[in-house]
C-alpha positions in Angstrom: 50.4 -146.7 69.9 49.9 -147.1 65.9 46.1 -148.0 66.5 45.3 -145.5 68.7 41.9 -144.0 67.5 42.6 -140.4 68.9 45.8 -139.9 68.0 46.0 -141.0 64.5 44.5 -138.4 62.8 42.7 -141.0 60.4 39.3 -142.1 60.2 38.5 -142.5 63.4 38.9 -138.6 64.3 35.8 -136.5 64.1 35.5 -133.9 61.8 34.9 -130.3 63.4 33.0 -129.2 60.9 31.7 -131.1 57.9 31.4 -129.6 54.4 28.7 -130.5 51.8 27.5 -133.9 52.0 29.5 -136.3 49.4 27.8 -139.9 48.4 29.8 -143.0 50.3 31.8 -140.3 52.9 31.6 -141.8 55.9 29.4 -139.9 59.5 31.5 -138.2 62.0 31.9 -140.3 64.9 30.6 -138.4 67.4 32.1 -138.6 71.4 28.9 -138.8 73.5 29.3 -140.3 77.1 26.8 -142.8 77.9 24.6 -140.8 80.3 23.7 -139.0 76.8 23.5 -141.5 74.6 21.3 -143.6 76.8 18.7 -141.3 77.6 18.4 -140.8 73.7 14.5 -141.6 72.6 14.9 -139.8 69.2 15.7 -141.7 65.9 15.7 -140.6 62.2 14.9 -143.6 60.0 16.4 -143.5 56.4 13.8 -142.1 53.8 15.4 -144.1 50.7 17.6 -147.7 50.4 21.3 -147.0 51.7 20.7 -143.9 53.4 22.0 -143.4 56.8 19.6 -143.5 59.6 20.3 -141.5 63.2 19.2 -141.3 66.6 19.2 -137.8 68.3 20.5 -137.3 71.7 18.8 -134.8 74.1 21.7 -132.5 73.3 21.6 -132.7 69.9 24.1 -135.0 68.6 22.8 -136.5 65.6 24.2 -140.1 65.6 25.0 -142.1 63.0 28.6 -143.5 64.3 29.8 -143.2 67.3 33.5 -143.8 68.8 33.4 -144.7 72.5 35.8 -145.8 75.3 35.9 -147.1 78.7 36.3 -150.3 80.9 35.3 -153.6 79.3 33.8 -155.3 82.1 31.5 -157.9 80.4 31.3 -160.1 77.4 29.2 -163.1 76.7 29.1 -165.0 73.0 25.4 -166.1 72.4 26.8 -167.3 69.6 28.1 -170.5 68.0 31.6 -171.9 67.5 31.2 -170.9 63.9 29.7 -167.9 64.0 29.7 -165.5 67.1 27.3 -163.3 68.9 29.4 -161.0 71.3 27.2 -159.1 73.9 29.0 -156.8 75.8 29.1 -153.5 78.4 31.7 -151.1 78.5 31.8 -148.4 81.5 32.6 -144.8 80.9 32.8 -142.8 83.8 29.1 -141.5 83.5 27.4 -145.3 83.3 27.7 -148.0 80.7 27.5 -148.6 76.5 25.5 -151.9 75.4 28.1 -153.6 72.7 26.6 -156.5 69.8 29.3 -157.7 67.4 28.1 -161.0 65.1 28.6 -161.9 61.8 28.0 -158.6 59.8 31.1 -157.0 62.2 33.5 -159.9 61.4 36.7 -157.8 62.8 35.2 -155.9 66.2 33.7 -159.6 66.7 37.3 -161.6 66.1 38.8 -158.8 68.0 36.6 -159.4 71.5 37.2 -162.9 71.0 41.1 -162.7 72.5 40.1 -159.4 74.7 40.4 -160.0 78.2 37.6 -159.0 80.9 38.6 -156.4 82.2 40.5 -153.9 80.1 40.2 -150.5 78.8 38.7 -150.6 75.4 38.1 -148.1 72.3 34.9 -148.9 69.6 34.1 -147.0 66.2 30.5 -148.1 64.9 27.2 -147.7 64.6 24.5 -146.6 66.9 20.8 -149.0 67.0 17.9 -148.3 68.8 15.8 -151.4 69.8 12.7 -151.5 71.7 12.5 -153.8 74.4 9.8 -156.5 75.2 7.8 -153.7 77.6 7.8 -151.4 74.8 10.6 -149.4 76.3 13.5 -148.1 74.1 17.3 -148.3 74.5 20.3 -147.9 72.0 23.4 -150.1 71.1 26.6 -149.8 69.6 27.9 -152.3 66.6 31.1 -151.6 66.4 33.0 -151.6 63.2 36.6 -152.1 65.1 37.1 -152.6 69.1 40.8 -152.3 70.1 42.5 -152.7 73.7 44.0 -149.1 74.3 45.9 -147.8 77.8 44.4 -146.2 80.4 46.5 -143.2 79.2 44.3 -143.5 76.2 40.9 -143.9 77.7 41.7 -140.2 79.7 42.1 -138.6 75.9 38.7 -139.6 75.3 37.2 -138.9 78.3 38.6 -134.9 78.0 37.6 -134.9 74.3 34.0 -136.4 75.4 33.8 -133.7 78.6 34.9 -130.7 76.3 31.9 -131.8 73.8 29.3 -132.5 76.0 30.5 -129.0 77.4 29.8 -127.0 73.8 26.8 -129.0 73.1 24.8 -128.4 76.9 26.1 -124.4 76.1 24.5 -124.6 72.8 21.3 -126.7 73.2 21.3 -123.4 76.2 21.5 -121.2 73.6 18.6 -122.6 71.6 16.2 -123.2 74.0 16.6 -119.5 75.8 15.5 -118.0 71.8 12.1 -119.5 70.5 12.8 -118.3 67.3 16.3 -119.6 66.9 16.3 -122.0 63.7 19.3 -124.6 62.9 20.7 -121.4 60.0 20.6 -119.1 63.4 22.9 -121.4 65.2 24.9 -122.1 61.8 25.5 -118.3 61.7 27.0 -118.5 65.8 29.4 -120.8 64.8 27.7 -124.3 65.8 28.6 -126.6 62.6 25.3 -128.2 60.7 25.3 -131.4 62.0 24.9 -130.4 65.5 22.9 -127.4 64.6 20.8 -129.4 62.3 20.1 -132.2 65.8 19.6 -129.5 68.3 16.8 -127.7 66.1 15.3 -131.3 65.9 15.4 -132.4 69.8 13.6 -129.2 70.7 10.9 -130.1 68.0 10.7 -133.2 69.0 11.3 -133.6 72.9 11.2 -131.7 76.2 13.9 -129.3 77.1 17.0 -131.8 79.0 18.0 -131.9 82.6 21.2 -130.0 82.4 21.8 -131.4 85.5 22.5 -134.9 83.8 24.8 -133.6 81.9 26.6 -131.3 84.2 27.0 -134.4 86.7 28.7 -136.1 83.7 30.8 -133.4 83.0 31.9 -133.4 87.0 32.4 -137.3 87.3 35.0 -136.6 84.4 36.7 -134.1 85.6 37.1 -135.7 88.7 38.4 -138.9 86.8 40.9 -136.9 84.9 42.2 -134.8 88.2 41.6 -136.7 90.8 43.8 -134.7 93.5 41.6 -131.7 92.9 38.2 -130.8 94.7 36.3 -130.6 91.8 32.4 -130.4 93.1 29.4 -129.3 90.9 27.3 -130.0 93.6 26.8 -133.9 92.4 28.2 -137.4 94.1 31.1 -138.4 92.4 32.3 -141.2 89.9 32.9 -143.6 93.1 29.9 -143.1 94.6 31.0 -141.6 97.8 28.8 -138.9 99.4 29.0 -135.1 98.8 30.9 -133.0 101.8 27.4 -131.7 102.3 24.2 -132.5 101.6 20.9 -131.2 102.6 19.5 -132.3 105.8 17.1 -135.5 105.3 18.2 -135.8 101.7 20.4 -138.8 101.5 18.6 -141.9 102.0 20.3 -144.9 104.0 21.9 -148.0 101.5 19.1 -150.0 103.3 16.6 -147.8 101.7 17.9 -147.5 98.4 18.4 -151.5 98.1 14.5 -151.9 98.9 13.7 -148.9 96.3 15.2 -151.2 93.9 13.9 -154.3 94.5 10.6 -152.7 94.5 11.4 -151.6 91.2 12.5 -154.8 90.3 9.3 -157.0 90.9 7.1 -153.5 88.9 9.2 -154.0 86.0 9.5 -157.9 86.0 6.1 -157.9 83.8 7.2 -161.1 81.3 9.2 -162.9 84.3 12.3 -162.4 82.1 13.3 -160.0 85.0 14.0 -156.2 85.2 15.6 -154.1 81.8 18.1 -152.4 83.0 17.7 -149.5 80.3 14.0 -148.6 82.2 15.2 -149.8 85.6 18.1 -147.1 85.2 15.6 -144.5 84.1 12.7 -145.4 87.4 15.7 -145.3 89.8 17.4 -142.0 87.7 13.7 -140.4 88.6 13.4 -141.4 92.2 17.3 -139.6 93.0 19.1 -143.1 92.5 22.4 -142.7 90.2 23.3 -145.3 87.2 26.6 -145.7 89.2 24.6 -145.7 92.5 22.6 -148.5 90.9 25.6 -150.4 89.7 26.6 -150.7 93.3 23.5 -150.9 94.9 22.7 -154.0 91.7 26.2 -156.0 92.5 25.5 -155.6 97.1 22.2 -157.2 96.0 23.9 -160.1 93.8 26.2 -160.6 97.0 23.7 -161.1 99.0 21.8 -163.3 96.9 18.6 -161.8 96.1 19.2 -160.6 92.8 20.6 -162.5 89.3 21.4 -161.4 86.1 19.1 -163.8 83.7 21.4 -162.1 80.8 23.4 -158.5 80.0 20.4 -156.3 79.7 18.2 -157.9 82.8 17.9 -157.7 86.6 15.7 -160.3 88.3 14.8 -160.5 91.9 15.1 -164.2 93.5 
């Protein structure tokens, strides 16, 4: 496949290690599943006029582009007939990436125009973090080119992503277990400067992450790319079914998890423009609820009737 982003060897390829910064090279686009790049609170605004600008991911990625991949399940043009505004998700196997393509993205935006709902899909682009009307934070992509890949496709990312996610949890480990450790310290072990340069600034910056995020990405991956294998980190799986074995008490009833959420919904409804589902993710995260959990737990709701989606980013209870 001629456009395949992770096969080509062009562009779209991260670079393993980067070299001295040159003026007008373009960021490596990092592989970050959305688990990690959602939870991201961290962003390095440029100092002078065309400098890049980042977010920093609890593991350290230092963002500037991004190359992602997953199902595109929704798409909605708030735009015109003359100029579009594409708003879009796309699920990876750890949750869901918020898409915008408009005018200033003229091919990812004529590309989503003759994509079909759904369809495995690959973006290159930009990473934004916008605050929300409760003052909450959450990130989107802005793709610079969307393409339609194969499902064979969408596994080569998902193995690159796990393997990354991987080094960076190991490494962010490393850090946090020396106080003293400074981003030349981790240069000198072999972690390369961007990611050595992020990790140094989440610990300054942020509280130590929940590995156990991360590993429970790693797991719903795995589990994705071998699926006839009993691969169990202790976490529910992609699908949502239940563990073999969990503690006694510890697995609340669908019943009980539906009224958790629509609890949450009418505490986070504070404008009446409903629920964001950035912070609704991160209350039901907290209280032992999964973002895939969620997604089912969010569409049983919708069934039933006493939920609506006012738009992509909001939940509202009837």
């Amino acid at each position: 496949m001629s456009d395949n982003p992770f096969r080509s060897g062009g562009d779209y390829m991260p670079q393993e290690t980067r070299g001295p910064a040159r003026p007008k090279s373009r960021e490596t686009a990092w592989r970050v599943f959305s688990s990690e790049l959602n939870a991201t609170k961290l962003e390095i605004r440029a100092a002078e006029e065309k400098m890049p600008s980042y977010v920093v991911t609890p593991l350290g990625a230092k963002i500037n582009r991004i190359l992602i991949a997953g199902t595109l399940t929704e798409k909605e043009d708030r735009g015109t007939e003359e100029e579009h505004m594409w708003i879009c998700r796309i699920e990876d196997t750890s949750g869901h990436f918020f898409v915008n393509a408009g005018r200033f993205q003229p091919e990812a935006s004529a590309a989503l125009s003759s994509m079909t709902v759904p369809c495995y899909a690959a973006a290159v682009g930009k990473v934004r973090m916008y605050t929300n009307t409760d003052g909450s934070t959450g990130i989107s992509v802005r793709p610079e080119r969307i393409i339609e890949i194969d499902e064979s496709t969408y596994l080569d990312w998902v193995l690159d992503t796990a393997v990354s996610t991987w080094d960076r949890l190991r490494n962010m480990k490393r850090a946090c277990s020396s106080p003293d450790t400074d981003a030349e310290a981790l240069i000198r072990a072999g972690v390369n400067p961007a990611e050595a340069e992020g990790i140094i600034y989440a610990i300054d910056n942020d509280d130590p992450p929940d590995s156990g995020v991360y590993l429970r990405s790693i797991q719903n991956a795995l589990r994705r790319l071998l699926p006839g294998e009993d691969v169990d980190f202790g976490f529910p799986d992609s699908a949502g079914s239940e563990p073999s074995g969990p503690p006694a008490g510890s697995q609340e009833s669908s019943a009980e998890k539906e009224d958790i959420i629509l609890r949450l919904l009418e505490e986070l409804d504070s404008g009446g423009r409903g629920a964001p589902r950035d912070e609704l993710e991160r209350r039901a995260e907290s209280m032992g609820i999964s973002s895939i959990d969620l997604e089912e737990i969010s569409n049983s709701l919708m069934d039933k009737g006493l939920v609506y989606e006012p738009n992509l980013r909001y939940l509202k209870r009837i």
